[in-house]
C-alpha positions as CSV (number, residue, x, y, z in Angstrom):
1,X,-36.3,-154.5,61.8
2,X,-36.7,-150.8,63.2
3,X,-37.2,-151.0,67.0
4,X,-39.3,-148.0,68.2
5,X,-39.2,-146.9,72.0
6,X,-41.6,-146.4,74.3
7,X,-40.5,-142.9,74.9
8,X,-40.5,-142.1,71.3
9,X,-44.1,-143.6,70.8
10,X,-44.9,-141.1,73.7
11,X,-43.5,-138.0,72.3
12,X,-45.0,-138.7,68.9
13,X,-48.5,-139.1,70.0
14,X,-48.2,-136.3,72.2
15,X,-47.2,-133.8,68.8
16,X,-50.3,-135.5,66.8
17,X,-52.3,-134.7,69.5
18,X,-50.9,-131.3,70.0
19,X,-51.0,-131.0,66.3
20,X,-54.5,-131.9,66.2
21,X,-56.0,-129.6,68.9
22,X,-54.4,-127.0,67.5
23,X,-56.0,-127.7,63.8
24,X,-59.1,-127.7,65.6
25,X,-58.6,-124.5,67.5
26,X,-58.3,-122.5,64.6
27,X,-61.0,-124.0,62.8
28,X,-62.8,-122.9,65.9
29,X,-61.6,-119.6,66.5
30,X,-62.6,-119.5,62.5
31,X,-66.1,-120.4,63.0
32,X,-66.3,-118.0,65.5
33,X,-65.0,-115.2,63.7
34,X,-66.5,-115.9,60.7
35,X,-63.7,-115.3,58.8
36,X,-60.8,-117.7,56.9
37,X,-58.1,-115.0,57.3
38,X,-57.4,-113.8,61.0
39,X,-53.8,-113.6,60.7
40,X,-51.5,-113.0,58.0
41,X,-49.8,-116.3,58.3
42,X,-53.5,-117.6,57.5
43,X,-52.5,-116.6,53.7
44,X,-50.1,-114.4,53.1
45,X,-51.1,-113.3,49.7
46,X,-54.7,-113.0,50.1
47,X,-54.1,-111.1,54.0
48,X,-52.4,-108.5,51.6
49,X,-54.9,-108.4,49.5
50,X,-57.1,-107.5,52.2
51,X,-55.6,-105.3,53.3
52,X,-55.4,-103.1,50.2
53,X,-59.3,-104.0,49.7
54,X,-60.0,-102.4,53.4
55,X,-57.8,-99.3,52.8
56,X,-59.7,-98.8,48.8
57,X,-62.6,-98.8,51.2
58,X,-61.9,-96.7,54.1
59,X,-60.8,-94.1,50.7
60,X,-64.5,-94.8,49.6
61,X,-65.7,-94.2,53.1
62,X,-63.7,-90.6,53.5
63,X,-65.4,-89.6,50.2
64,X,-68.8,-90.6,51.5
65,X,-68.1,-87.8,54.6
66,X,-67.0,-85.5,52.6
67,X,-69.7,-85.8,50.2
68,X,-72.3,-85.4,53.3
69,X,-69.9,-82.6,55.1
70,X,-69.9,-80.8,51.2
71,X,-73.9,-81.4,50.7
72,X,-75.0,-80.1,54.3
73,X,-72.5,-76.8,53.5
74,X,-73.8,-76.8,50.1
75,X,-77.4,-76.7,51.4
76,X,-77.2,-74.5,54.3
77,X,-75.5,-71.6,51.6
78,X,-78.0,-72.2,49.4
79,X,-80.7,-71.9,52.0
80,X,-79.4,-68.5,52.8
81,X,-79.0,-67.1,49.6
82,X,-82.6,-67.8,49.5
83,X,-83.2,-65.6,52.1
84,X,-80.5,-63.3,50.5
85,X,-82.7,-63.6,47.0
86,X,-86.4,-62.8,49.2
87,X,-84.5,-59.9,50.8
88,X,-83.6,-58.2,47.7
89,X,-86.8,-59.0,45.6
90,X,-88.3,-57.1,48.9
91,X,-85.6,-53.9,48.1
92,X,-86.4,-54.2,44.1
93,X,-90.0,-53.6,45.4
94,X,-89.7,-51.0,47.4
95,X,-87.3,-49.2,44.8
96,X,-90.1,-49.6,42.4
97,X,-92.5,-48.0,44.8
98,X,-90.5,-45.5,45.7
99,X,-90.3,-44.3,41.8
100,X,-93.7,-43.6,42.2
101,X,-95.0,-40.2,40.9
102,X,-97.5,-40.3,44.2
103,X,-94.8,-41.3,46.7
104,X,-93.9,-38.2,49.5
105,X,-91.2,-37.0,51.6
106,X,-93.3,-39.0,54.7
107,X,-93.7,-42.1,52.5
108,X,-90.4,-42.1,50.8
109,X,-89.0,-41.9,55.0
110,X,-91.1,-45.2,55.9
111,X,-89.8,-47.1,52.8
112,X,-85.6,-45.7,53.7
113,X,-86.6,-46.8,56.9
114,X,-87.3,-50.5,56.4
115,X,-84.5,-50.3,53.7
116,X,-82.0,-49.7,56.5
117,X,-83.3,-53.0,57.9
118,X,-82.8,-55.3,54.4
119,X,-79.3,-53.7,54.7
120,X,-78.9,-54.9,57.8
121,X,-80.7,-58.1,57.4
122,X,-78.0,-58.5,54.2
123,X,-75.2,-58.2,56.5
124,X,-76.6,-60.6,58.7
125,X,-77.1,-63.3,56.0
126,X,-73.5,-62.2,54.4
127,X,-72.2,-63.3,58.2
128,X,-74.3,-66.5,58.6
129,X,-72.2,-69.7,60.4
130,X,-72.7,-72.9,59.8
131,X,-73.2,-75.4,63.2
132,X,-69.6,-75.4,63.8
133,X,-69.4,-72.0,64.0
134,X,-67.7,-71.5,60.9
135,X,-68.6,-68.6,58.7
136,X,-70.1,-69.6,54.9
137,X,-68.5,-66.5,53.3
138,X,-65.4,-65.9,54.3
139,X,-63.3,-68.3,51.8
140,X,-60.5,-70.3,53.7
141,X,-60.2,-67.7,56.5
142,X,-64.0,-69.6,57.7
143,X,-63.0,-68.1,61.5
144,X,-63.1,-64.9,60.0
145,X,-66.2,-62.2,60.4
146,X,-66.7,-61.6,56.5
147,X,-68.4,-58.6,56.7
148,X,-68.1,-55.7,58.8
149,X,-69.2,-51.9,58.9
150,X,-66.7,-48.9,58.5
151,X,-67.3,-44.9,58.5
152,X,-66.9,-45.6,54.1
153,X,-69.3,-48.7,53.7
154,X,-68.7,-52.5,54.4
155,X,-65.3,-54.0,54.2
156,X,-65.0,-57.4,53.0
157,X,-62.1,-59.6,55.7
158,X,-62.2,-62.7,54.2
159,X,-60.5,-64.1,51.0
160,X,-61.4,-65.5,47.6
161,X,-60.4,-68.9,48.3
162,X,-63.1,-71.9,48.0
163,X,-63.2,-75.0,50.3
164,X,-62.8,-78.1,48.2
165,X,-63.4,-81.5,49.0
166,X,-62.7,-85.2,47.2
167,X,-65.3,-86.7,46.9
168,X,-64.2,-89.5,44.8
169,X,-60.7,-90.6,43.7
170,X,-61.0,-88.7,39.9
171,X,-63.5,-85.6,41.6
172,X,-63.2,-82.6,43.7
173,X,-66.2,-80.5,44.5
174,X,-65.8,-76.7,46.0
175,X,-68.0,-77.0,48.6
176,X,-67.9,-73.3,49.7
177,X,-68.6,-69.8,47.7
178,X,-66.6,-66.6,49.0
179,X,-68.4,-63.3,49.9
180,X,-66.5,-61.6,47.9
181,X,-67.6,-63.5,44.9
182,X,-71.2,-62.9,45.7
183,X,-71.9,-59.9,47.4
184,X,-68.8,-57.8,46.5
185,X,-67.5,-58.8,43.3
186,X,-71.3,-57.6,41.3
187,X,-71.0,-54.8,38.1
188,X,-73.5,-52.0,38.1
189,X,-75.3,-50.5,36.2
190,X,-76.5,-53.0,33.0
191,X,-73.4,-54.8,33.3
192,X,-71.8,-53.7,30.7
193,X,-72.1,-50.1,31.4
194,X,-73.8,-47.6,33.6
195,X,-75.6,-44.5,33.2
196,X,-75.9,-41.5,35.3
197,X,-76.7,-37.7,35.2
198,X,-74.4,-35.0,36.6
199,X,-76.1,-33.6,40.1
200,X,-75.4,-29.8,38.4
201,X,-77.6,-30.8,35.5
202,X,-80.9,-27.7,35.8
203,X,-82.9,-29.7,33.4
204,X,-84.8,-32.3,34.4
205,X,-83.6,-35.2,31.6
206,X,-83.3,-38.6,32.7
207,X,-81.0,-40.9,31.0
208,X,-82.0,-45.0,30.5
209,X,-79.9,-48.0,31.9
210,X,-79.3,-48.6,28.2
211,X,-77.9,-51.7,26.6
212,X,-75.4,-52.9,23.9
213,X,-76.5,-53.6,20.8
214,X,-73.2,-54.4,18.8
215,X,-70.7,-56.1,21.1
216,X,-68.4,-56.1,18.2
217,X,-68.1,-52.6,18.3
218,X,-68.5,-52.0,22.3
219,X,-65.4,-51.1,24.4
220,X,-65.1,-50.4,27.9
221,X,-64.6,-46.8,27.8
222,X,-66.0,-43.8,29.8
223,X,-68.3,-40.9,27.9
224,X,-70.5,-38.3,28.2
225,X,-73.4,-36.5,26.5
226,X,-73.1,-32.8,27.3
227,X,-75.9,-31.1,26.2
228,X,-75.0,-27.8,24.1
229,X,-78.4,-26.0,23.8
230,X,-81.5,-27.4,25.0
231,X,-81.8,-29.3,21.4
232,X,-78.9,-30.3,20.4
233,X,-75.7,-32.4,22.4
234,X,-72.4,-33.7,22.0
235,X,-71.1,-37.3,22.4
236,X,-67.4,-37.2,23.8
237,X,-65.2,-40.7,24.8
238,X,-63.6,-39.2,27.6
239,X,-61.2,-42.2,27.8
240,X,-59.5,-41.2,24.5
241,X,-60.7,-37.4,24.6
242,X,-62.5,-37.3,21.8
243,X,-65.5,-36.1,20.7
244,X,-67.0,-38.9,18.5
245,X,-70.5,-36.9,17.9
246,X,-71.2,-33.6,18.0
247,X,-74.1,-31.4,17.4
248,X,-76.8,-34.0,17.5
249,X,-80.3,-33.1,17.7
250,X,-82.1,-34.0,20.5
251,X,-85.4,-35.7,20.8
252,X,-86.9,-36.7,24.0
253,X,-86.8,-40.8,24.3
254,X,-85.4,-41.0,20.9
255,X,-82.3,-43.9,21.0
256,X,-78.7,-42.5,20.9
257,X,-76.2,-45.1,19.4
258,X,-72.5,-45.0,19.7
259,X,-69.7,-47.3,20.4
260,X,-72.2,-50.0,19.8
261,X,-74.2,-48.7,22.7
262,X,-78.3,-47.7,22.9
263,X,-79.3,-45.0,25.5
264,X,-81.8,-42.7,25.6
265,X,-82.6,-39.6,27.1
266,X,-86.1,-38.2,27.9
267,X,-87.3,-34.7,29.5
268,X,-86.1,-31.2,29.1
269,X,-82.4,-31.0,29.5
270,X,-80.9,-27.7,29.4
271,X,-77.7,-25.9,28.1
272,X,-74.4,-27.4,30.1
273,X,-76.3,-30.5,31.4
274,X,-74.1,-33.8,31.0
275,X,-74.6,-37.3,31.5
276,X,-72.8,-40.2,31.9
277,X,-72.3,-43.7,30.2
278,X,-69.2,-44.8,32.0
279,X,-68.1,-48.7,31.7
280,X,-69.8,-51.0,34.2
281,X,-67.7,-51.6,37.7
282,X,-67.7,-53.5,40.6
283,X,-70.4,-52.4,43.6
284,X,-70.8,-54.6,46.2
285,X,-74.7,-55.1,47.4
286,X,-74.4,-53.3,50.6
287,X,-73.5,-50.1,48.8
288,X,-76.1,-50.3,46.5
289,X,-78.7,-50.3,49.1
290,X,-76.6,-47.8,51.1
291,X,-77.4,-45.4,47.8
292,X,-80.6,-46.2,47.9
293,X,-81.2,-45.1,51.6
294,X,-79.3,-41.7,50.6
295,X,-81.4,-41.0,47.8
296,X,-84.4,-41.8,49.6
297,X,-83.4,-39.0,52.2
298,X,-83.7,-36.2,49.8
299,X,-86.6,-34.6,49.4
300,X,-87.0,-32.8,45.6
301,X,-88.5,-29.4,45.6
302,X,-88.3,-28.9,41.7
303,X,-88.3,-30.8,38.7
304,X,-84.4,-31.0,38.7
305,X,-83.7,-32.9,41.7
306,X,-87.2,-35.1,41.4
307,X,-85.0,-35.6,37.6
308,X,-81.9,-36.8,39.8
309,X,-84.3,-38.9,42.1
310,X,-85.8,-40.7,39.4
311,X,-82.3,-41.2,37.8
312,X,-81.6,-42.6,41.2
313,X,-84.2,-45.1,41.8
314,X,-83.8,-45.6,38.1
315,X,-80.2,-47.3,38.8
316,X,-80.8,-48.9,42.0
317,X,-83.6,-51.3,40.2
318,X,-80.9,-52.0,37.5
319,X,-77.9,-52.7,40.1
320,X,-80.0,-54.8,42.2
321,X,-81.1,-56.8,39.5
322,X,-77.4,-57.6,39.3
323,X,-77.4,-58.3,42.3
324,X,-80.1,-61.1,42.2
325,X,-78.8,-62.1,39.2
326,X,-75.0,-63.0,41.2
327,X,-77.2,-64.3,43.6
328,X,-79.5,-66.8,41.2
329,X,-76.0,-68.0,39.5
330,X,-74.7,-68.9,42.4
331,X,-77.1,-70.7,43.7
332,X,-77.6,-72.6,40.3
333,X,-73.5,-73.6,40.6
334,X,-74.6,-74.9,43.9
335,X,-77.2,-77.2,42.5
336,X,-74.9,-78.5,40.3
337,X,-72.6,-79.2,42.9
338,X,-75.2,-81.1,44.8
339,X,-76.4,-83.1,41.8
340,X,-72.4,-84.1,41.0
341,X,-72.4,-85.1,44.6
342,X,-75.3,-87.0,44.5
343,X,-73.4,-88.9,40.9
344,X,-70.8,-89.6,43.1
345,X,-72.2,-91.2,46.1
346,X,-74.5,-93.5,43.7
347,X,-70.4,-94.2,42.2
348,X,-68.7,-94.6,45.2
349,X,-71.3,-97.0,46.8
350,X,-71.4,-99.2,43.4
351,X,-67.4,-99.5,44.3
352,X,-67.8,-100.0,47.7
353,X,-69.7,-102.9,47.2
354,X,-68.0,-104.6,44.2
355,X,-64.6,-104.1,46.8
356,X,-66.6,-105.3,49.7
357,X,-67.7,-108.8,48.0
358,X,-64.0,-109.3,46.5
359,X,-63.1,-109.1,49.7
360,X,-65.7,-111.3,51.5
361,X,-65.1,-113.9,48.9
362,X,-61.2,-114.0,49.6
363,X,-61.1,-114.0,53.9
364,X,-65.3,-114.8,54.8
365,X,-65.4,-118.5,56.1
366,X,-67.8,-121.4,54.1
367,X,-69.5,-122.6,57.4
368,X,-70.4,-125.8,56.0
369,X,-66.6,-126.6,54.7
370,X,-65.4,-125.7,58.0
371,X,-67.8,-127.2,60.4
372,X,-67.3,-130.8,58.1
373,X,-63.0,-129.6,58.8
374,X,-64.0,-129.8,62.2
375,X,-65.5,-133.0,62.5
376,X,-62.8,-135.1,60.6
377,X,-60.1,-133.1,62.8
378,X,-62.3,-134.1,66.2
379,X,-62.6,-137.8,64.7
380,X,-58.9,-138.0,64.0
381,X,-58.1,-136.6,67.8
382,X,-60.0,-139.0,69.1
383,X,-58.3,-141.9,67.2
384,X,-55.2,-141.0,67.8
385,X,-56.4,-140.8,71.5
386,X,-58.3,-144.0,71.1
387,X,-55.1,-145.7,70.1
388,X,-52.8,-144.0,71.8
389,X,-54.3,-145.3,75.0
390,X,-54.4,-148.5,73.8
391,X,-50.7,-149.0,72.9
392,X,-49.9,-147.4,76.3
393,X,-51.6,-150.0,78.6
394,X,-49.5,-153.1,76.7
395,X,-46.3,-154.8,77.5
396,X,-44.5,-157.6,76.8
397,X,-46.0,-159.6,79.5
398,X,-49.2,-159.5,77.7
399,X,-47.2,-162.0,74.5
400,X,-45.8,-164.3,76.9
């Protein structure tokens, strides 16, 4: 027969009962948090679990600021390349009014004059900030004044470099366009080549913008058509130094194809003048309109330099078409941006919430499981109290 002592009975009830309140305090503290898992040694295994389902979505979460950071950049370029775009549309304009046979040396002043302003206005745009005082064109060096004005033109500080951003774990979106890219890095002329007449020229011929026709054939060479006689010119590819055509008869606005090229020439050129179809190259905007001002500032007293005027105007239309053109494709690789953005927020919220209930369903508390816990674990304290206090109050005196 196993004797048990009174001290022992004591001690024993006293662990149940510690036991017990402590069961009860967690399911408590449970209840109250509304979560099963508030320590790891709740479940090991599932509290790591967790935690790699909280840091997926704190990932998720830094994609979703980048995304809005990226889309607010994104937007506030584009907005100002919209004013860029009205700005030059307003040049284009006045270039085309300009080339007016009615236009004076009084009204050609009043248009250079308001064309000094779109230059300026350009170079404010080109130096726009976003709210943190960052600048939107000036690549990676954003602290950077992208633009400023020398005694030759404007100089471009920044770099080439684009801002890019995660905004999901398998996409990166450039969330920034460099100046350079956009008002530097533009070819004149049709692109592919420009045109030009030599300021010597006594005739007053004109020479077409021009296009390819056969980019088979077409090479980025430099020529010229130097007229020999007031009917007749020669074609020579002053890259290689060759003439390639020579004693061609000339016919005003007839076509003139070589190297897979189309110009024309119209007017009455004379003996010794030359023009030029040189391969296209890279003028920023800001000297484009700063040729535009200077031609506006001459003032043509014969049929020559009204010639060299035209020619003049002629190119500006075509280089700032360019220019819009730069302008209108970056602003379409801008929409795109925003629309792949847009793809991965709907993405990354999908996966934040198939992550979020995983998680829920591993550490979130069932009330109605716990709260019935509770009640069995408060019914079993109080019979363990209930008898404890009944053993206590006996002795052997109460047998005899």
């Amino acid at each position: 027969m196993t004797r048990i002592t009174t001290a022992y009975l004591f001690q024993k009830t006293a662990i149940d009962i510690a036991s017990k309140q402590f069961d009860i305090s967690e399911i408590q503290n449970q209840i109250g948090t509304g979560k099963r898992l508030n320590k790891p040694s709740d479940g090991p295994a599932e509290t790591a679990r967790v935690i790699d389902l909280n840091q997926a979505i704190g990932r998720i979460d830094q994609f979703q600021r980048n995304s809005i950071f990226a889309n607010q950049r994104l937007g506030l370029e584009d907005a100002t390349l919209s004013s860029v775009n009205n700005s030059l549309l307003r040049v284009r304009d006045l270039a085309l009014q300009a080339n007016s046979g009615s236009q004076t040396g009084e009204t050609r002043a009043i248009i250079r004059a308001e064309v000094e302003q779109r230059l300026q206005e350009l170079l404010d745009y080109a130096n726009a900030r976003d709210g943190n005082g960052n600048y939107l064109f000036s690549g990676s060096k954003n602290r950077t004044q992208p633009f400023t004005q020398t005694a030759t033109g404007v100089a471009y500080n920044g770099d080439q470099n684009q801002l890019s951003l995660k905004i999901s774990g398998n996409r990166t979106i450039v969330a920034s366009d460099s100046g350079y890219d956009i008002f530097v890095n533009i070819k004149n002329g049709n692109g592919d080549f420009v045109t030009s007449s030599n300021a010597a020229n006594t005739g007053d011929g004109v020479i077409t913008v021009g296009s390819v026709i056969d980019n088979s054939v077409f090479q980025a060479n430099d020529f010229s058509i130097t007229f020999t006689s007031p009917t007749t010119f020669d074609v020579v590819n002053n890259t290689t130094a060759t003439t390639i055509l020579a004693g061609q008869n000339y016919v005003s606005g007839q076509a003139i194809n070589f190297n897979g090229s189309e110009v024309a020439i119209s007017g009455d050129p004379q003996a010794g003048d030359e023009f030029q179809v040189n391969a296209s190259r890279r003028q920023d905007v800001f000297a484009t309109l700063q040729s535009f001002i200077n031609a506006l500032g001459t003032d043509p007293s014969d049929p020559a330099d009204q010639a060299q005027l035209t020619q003049a105007l002629d190119r500006t239309i075509s280089d700032v078409d360019n220019a819009l053109q730069n302008v209108l494709n970056t602003r379409t690789f801008i929409g795109t941006r925003q629309n792949s953005i847009d793809t991965a927020n709907i993405e990354n919220e999908g996966a934040k919430i198939e992550l979020q209930t995983t998680r829920s369903q591993i550490e979130d508390l069932d009330y109605a499981q716990a709260i019935t816990q509770l009640q069995l674990q408060q019914t079993t304290l109080q019979a363990i109290q209930g008898a404890f206090a009944q053993v206590r109050g006996q002795s052997l005196f109460n047998f005899l």
